[in-house]
Jmol script that loads the backbone (N, CA, C; Angstrom):
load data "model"
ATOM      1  N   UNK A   1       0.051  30.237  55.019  1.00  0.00           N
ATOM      2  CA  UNK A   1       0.620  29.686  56.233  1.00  0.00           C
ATOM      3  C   UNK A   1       2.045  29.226  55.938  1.00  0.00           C
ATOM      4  N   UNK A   2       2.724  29.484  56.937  1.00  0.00           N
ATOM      5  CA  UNK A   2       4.320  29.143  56.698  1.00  0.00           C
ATOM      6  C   UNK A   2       4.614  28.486  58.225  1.00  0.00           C
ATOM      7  N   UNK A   3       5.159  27.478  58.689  1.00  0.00           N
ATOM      8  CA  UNK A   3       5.964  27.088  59.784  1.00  0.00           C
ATOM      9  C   UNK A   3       4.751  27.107  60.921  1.00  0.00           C
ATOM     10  N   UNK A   4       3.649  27.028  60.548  1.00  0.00           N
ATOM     11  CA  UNK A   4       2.135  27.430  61.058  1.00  0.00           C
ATOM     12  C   UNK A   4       2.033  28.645  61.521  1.00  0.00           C
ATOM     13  N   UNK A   5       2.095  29.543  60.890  1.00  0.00           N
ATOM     14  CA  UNK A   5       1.943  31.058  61.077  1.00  0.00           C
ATOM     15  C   UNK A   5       1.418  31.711  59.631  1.00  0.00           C
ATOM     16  N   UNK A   6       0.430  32.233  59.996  1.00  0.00           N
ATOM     17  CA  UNK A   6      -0.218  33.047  59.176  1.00  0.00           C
ATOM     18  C   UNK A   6       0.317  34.544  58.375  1.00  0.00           C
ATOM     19  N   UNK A   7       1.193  33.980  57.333  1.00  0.00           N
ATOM     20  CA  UNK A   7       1.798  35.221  56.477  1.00  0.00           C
ATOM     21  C   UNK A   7       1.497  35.967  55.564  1.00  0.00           C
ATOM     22  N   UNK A   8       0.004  35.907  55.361  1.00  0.00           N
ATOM     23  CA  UNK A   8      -0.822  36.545  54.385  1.00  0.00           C
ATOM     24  C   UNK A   8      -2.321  35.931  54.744  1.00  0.00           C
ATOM     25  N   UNK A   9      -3.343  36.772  54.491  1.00  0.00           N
ATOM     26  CA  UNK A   9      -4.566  36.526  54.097  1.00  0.00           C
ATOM     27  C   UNK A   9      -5.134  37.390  52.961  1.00  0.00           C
ATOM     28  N   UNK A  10      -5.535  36.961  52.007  1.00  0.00           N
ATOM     29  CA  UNK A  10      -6.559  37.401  50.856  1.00  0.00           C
ATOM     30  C   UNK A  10      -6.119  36.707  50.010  1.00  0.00           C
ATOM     31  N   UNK A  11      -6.192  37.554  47.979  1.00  0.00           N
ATOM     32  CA  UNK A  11      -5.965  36.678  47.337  1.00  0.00           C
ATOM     33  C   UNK A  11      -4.661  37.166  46.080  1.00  0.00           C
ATOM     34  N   UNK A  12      -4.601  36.184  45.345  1.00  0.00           N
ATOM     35  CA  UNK A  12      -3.427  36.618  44.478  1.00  0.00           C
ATOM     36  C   UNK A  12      -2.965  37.853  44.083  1.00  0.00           C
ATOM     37  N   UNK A  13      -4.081  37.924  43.779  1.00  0.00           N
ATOM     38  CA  UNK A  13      -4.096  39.885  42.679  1.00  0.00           C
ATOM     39  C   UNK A  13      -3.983  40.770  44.469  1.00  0.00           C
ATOM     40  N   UNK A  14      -4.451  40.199  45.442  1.00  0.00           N
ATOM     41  CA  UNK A  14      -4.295  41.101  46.434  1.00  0.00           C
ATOM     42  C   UNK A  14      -2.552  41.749  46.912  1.00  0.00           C
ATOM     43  N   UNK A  15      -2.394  40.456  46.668  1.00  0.00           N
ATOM     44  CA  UNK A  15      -0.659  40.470  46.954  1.00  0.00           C
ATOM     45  C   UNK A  15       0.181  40.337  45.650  1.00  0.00           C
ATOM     46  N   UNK A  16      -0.790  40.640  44.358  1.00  0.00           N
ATOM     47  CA  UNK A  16       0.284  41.054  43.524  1.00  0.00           C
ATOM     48  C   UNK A  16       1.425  40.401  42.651  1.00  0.00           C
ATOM     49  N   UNK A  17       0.709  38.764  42.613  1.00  0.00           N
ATOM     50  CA  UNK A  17       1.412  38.027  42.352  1.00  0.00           C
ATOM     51  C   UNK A  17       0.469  37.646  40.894  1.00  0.00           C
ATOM     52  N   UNK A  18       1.312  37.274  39.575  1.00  0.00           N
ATOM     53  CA  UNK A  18       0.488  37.111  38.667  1.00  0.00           C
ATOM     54  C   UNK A  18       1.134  36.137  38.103  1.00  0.00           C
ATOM     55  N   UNK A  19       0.631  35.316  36.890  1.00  0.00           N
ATOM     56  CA  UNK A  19       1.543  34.070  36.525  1.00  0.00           C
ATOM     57  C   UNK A  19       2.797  34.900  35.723  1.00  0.00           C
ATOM     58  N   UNK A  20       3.322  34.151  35.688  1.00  0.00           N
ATOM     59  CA  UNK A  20       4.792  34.317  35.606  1.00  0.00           C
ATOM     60  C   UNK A  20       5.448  32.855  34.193  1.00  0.00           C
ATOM     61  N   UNK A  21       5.810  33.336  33.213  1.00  0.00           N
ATOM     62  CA  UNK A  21       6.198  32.146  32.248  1.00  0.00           C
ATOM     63  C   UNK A  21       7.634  33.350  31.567  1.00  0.00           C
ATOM     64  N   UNK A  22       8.309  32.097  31.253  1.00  0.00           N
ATOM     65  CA  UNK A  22       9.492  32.151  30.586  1.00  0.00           C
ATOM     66  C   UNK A  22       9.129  31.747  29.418  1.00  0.00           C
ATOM     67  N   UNK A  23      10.142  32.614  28.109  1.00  0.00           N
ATOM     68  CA  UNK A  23      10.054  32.780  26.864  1.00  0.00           C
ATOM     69  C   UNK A  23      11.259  32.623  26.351  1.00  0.00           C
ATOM     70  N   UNK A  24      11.187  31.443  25.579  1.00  0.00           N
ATOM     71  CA  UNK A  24      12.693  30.942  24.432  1.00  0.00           C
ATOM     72  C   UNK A  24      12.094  31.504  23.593  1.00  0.00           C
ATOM     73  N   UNK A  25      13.381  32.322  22.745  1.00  0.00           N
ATOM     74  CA  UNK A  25      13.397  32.815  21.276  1.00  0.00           C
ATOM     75  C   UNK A  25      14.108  32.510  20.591  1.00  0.00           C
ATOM     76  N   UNK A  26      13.760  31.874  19.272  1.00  0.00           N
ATOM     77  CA  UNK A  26      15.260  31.322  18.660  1.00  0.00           C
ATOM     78  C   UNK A  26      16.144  32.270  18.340  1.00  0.00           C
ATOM     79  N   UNK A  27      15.867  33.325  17.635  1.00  0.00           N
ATOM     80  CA  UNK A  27      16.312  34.556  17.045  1.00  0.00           C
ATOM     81  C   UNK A  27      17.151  35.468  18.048  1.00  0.00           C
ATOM     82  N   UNK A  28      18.435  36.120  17.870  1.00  0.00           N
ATOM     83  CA  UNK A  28      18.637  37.226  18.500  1.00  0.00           C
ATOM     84  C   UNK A  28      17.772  38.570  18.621  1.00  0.00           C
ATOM     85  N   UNK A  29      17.558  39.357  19.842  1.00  0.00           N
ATOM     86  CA  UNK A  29      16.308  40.188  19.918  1.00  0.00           C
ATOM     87  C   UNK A  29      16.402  41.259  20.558  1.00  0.00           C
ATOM     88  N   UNK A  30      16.402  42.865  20.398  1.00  0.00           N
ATOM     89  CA  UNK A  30      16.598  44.157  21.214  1.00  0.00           C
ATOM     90  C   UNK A  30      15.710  43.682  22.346  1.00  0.00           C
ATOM     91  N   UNK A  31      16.288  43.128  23.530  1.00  0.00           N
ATOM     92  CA  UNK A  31      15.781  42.923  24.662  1.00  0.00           C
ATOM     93  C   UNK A  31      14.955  44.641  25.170  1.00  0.00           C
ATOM     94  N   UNK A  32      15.771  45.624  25.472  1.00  0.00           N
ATOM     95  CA  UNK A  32      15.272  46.611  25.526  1.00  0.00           C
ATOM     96  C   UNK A  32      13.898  47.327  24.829  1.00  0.00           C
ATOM     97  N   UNK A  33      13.627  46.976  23.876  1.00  0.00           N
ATOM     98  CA  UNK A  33      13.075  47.563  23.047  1.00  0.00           C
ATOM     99  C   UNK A  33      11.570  46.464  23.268  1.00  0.00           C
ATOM    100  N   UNK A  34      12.035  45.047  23.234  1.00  0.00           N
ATOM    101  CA  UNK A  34      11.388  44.717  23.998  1.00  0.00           C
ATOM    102  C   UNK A  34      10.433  44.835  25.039  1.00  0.00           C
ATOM    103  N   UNK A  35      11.594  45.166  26.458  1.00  0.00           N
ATOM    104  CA  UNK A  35      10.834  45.364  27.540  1.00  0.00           C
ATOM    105  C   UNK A  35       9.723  46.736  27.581  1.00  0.00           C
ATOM    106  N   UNK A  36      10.265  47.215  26.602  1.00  0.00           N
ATOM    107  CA  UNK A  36       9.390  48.570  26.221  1.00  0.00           C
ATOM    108  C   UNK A  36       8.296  48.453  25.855  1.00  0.00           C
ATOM    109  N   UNK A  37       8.168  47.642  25.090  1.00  0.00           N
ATOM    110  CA  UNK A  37       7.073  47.097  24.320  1.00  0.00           C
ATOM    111  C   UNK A  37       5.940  46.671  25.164  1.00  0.00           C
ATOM    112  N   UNK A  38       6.379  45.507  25.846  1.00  0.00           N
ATOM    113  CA  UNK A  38       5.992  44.486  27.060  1.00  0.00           C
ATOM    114  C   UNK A  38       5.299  45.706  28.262  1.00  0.00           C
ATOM    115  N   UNK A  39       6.174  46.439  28.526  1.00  0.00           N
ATOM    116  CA  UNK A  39       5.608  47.498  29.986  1.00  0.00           C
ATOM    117  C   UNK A  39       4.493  48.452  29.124  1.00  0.00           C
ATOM    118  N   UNK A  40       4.381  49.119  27.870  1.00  0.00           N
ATOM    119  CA  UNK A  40       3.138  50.098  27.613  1.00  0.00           C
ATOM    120  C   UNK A  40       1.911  48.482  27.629  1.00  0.00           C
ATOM    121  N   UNK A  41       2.337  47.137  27.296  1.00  0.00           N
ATOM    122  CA  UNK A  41       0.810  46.374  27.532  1.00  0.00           C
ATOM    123  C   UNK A  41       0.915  45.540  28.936  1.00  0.00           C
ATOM    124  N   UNK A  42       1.211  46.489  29.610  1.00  0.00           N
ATOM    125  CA  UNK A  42       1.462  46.184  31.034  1.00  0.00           C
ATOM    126  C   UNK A  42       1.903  45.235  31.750  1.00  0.00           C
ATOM    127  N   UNK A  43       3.037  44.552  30.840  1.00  0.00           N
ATOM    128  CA  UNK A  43       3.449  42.780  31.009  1.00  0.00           C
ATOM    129  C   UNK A  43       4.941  43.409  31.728  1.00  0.00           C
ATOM    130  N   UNK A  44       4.737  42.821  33.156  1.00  0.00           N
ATOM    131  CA  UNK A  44       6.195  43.148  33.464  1.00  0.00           C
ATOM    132  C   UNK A  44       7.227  42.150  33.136  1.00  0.00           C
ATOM    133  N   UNK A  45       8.535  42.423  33.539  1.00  0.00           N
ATOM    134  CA  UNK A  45       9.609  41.502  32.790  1.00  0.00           C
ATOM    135  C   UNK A  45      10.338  41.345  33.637  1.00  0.00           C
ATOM    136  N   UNK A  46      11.093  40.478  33.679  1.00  0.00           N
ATOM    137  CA  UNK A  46      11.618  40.019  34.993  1.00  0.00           C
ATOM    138  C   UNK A  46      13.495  39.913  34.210  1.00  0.00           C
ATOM    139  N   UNK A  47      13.576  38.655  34.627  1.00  0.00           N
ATOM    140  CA  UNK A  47      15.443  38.239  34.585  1.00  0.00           C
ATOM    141  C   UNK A  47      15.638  37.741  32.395  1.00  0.00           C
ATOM    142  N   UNK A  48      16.238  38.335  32.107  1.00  0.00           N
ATOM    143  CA  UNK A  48      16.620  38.043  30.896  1.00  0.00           C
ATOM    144  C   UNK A  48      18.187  37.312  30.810  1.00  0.00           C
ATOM    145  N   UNK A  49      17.680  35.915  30.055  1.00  0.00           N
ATOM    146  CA  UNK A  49      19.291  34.724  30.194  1.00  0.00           C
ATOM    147  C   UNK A  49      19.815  35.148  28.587  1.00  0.00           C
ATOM    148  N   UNK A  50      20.946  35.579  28.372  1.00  0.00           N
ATOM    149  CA  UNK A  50      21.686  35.964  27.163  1.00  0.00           C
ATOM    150  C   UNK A  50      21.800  34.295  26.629  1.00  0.00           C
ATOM    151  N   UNK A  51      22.293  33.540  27.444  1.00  0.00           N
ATOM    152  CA  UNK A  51      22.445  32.308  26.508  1.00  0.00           C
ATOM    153  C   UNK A  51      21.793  31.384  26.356  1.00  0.00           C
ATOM    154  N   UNK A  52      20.495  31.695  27.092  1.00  0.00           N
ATOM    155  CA  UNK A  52      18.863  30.676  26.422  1.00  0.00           C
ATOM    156  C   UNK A  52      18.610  31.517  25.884  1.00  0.00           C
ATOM    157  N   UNK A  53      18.588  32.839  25.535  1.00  0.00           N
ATOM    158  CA  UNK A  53      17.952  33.886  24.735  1.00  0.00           C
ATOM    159  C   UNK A  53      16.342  33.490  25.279  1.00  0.00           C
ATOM    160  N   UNK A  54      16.079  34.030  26.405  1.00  0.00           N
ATOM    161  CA  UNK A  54      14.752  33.838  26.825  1.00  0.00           C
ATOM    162  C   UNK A  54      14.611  34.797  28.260  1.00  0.00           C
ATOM    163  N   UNK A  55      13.483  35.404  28.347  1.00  0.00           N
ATOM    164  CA  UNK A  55      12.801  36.482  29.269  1.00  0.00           C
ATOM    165  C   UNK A  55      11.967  35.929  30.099  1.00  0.00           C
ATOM    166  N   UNK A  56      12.374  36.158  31.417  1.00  0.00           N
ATOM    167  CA  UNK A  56      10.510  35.423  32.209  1.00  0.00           C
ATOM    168  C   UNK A  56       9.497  37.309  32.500  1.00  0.00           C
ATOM    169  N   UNK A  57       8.359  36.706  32.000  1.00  0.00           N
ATOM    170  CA  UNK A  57       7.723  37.812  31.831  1.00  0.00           C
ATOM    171  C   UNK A  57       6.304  37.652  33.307  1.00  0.00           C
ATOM    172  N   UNK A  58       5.592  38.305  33.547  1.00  0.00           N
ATOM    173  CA  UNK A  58       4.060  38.180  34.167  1.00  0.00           C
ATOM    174  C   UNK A  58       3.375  38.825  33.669  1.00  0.00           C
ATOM    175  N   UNK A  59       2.002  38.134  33.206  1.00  0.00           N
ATOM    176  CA  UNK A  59       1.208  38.583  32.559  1.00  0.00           C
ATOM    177  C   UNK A  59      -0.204  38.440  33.478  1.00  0.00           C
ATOM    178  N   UNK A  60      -0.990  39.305  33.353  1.00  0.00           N
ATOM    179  CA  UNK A  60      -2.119  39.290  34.517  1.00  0.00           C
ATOM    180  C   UNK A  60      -3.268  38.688  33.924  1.00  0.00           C
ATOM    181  N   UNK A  61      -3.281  39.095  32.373  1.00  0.00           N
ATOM    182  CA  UNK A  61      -4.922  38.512  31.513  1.00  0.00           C
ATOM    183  C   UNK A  61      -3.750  37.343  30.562  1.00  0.00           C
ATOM    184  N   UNK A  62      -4.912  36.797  29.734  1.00  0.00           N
ATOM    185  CA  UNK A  62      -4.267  35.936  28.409  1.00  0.00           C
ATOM    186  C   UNK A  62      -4.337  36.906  26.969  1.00  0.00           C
ATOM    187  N   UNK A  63      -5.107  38.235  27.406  1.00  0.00           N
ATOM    188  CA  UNK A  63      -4.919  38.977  26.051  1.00  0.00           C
ATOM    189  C   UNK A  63      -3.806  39.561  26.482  1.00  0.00           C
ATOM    190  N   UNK A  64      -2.923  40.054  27.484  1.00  0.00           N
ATOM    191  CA  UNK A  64      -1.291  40.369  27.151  1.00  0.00           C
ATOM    192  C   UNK A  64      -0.960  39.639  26.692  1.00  0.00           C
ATOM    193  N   UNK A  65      -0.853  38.341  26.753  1.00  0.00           N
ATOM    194  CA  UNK A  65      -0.177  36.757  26.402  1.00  0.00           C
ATOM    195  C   UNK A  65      -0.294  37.205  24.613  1.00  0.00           C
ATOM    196  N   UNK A  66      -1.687  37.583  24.448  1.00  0.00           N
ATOM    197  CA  UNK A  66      -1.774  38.077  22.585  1.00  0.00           C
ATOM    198  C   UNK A  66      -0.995  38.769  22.370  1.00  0.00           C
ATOM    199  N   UNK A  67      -0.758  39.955  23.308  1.00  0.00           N
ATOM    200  CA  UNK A  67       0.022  41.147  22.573  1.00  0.00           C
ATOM    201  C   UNK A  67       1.518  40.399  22.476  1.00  0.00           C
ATOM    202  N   UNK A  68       1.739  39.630  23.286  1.00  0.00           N
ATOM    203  CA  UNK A  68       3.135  39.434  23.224  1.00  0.00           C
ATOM    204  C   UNK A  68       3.343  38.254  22.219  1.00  0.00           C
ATOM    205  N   UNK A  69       2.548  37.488  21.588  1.00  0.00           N
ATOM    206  CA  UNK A  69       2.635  37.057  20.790  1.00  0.00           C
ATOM    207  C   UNK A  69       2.445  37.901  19.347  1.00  0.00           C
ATOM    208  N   UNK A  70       1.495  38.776  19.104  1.00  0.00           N
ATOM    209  CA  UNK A  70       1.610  39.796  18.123  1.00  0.00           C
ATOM    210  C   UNK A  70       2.841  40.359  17.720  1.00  0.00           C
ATOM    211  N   UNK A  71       3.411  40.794  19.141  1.00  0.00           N
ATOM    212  CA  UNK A  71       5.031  41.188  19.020  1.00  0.00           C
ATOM    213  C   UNK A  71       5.919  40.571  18.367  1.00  0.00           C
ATOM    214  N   UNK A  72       5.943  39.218  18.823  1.00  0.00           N
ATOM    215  CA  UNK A  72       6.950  37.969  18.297  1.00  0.00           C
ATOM    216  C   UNK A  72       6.442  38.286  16.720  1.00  0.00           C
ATOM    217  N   UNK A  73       5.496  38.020  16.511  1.00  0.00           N
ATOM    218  CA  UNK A  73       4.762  37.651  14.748  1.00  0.00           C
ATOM    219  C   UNK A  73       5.583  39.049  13.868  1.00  0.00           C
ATOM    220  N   UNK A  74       5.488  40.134  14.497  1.00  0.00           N
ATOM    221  CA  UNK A  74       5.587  41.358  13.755  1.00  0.00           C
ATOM    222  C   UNK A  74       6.941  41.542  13.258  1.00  0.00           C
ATOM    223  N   UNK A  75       7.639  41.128  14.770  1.00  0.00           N
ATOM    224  CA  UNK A  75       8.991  41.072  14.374  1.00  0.00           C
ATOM    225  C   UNK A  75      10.026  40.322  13.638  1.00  0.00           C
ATOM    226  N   UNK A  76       9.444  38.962  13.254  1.00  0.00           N
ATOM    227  CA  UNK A  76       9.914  38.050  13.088  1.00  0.00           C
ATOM    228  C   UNK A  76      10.590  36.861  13.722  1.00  0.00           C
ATOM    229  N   UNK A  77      10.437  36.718  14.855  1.00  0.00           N
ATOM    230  CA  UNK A  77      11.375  36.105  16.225  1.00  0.00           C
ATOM    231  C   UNK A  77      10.127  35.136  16.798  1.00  0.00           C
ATOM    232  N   UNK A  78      10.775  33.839  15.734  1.00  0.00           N
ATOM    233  CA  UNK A  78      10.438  32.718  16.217  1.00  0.00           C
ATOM    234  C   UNK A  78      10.595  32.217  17.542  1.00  0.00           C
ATOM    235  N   UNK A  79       9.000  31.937  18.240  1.00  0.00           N
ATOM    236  CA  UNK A  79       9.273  31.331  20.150  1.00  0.00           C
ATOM    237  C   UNK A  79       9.462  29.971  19.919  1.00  0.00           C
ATOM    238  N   UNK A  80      10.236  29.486  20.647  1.00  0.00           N
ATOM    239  CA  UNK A  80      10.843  28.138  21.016  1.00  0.00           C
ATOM    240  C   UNK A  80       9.995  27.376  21.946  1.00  0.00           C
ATOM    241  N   UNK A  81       9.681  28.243  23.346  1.00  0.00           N
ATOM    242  CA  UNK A  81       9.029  27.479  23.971  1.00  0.00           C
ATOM    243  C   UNK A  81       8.520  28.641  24.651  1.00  0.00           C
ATOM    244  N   UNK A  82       7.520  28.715  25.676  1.00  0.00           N
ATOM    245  CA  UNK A  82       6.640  29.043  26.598  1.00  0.00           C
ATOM    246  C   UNK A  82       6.570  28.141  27.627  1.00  0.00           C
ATOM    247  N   UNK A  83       7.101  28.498  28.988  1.00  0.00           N
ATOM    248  CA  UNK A  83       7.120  27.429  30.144  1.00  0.00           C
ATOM    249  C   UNK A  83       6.168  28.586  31.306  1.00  0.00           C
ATOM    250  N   UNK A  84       4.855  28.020  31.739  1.00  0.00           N
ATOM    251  CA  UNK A  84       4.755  28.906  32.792  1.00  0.00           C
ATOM    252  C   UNK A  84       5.448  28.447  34.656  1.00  0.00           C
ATOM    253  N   UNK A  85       5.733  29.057  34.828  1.00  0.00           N
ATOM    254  CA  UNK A  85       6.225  28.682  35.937  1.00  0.00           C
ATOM    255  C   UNK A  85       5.497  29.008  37.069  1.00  0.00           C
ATOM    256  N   UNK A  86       5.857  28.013  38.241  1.00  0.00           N
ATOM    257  CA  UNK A  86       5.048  27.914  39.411  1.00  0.00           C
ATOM    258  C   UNK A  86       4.873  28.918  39.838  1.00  0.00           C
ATOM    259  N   UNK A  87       3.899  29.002  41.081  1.00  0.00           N
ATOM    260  CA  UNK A  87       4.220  30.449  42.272  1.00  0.00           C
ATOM    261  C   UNK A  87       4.951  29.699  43.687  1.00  0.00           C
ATOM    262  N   UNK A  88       5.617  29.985  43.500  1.00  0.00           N
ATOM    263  CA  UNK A  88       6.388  29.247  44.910  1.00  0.00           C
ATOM    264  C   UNK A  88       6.677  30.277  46.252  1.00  0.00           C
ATOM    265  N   UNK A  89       7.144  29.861  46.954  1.00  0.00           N
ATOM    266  CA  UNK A  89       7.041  30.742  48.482  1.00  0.00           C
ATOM    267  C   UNK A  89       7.946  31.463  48.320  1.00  0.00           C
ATOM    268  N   UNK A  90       9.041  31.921  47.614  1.00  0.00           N
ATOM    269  CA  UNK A  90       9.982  32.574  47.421  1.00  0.00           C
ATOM    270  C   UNK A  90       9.710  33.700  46.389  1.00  0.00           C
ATOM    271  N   UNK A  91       8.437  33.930  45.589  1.00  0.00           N
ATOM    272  CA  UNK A  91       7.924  34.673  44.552  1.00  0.00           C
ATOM    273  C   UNK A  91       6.974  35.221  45.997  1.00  0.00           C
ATOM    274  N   UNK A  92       5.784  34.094  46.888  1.00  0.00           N
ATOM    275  CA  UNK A  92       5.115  34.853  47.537  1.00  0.00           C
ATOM    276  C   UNK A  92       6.004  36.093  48.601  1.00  0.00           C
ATOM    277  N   UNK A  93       7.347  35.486  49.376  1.00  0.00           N
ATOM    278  CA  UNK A  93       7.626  36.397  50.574  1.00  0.00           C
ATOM    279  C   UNK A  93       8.367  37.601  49.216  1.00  0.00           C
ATOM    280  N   UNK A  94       8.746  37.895  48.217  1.00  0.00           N
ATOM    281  CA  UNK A  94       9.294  38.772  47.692  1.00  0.00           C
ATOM    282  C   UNK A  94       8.004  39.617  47.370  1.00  0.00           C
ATOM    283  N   UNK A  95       7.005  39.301  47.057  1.00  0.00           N
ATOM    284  CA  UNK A  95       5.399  39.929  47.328  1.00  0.00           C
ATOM    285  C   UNK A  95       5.300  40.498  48.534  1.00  0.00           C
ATOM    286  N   UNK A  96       5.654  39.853  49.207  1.00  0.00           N
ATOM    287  CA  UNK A  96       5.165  40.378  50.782  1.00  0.00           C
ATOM    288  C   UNK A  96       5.955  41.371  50.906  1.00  0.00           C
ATOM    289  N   UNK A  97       7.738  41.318  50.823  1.00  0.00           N
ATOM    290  CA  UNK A  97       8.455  42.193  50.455  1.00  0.00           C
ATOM    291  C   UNK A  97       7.807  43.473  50.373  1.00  0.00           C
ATOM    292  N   UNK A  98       7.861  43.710  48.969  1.00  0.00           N
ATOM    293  CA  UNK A  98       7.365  44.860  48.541  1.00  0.00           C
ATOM    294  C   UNK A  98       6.053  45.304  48.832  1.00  0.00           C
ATOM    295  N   UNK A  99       5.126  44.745  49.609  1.00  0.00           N
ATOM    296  CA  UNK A  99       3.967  45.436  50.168  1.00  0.00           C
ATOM    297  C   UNK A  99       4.621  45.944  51.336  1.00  0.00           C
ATOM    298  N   UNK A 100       5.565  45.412  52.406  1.00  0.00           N
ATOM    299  CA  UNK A 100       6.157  46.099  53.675  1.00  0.00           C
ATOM    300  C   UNK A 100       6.460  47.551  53.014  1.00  0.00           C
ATOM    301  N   UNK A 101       7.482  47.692  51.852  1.00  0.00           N
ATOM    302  CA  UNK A 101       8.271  48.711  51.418  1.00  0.00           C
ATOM    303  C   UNK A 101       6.933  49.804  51.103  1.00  0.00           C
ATOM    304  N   UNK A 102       6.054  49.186  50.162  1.00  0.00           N
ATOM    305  CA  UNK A 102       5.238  50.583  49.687  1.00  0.00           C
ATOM    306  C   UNK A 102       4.607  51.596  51.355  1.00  0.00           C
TER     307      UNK A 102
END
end "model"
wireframe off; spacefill off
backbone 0.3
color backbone group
């Protein structure tokens, strides 16, 4: 409900919305090579900040959350922090978004 109007009914995974956390790395890191990594274990990736050196990623299970920690371990690239971040109405209408488009 928005402004009392009904802008969705069902549930998260319906509309495609999954948690969403940001990743500090202390280390400099092939972002690319990265996101490569991240998309074959189906973790999409969102906005990458060059000068927090940190990625906000969505992950749908907590065993991606492993793989992407496996990643960090393998490579050597100490995490700083893990923040998950909210779902706010501005993540939901960009959901809604892209269900109009498909």
């Amino acid at each position: 409900m928005e402004s009392g109007k009904k802008i969705f009914e069902g549930s998260k995974e319906q509309l495609n919305i999954y948690p969403k956390y940001k990743i500090y790395i202390k280390d400099l890191f092939d972002v690319q090579e990265f996101r490569n990594y991240l998309l074959q274990e189906n973790i999409i990736s969102f906005k990458y900040d060059q000068n927090e050196n940190s990625l906000v990623i969505a992950a749908q299970t907590y065993r991606q959350i492993n793989y992407l920690f496996l990643y960090l371990i393998k490579k050597n690239l100490p995490l700083i922090n893990l923040v998950k971040l909210p779902i706010n109405m501005e993540s939901i209408h960009k959901a809604l978004e892209s269900r109009k488009s498909n």
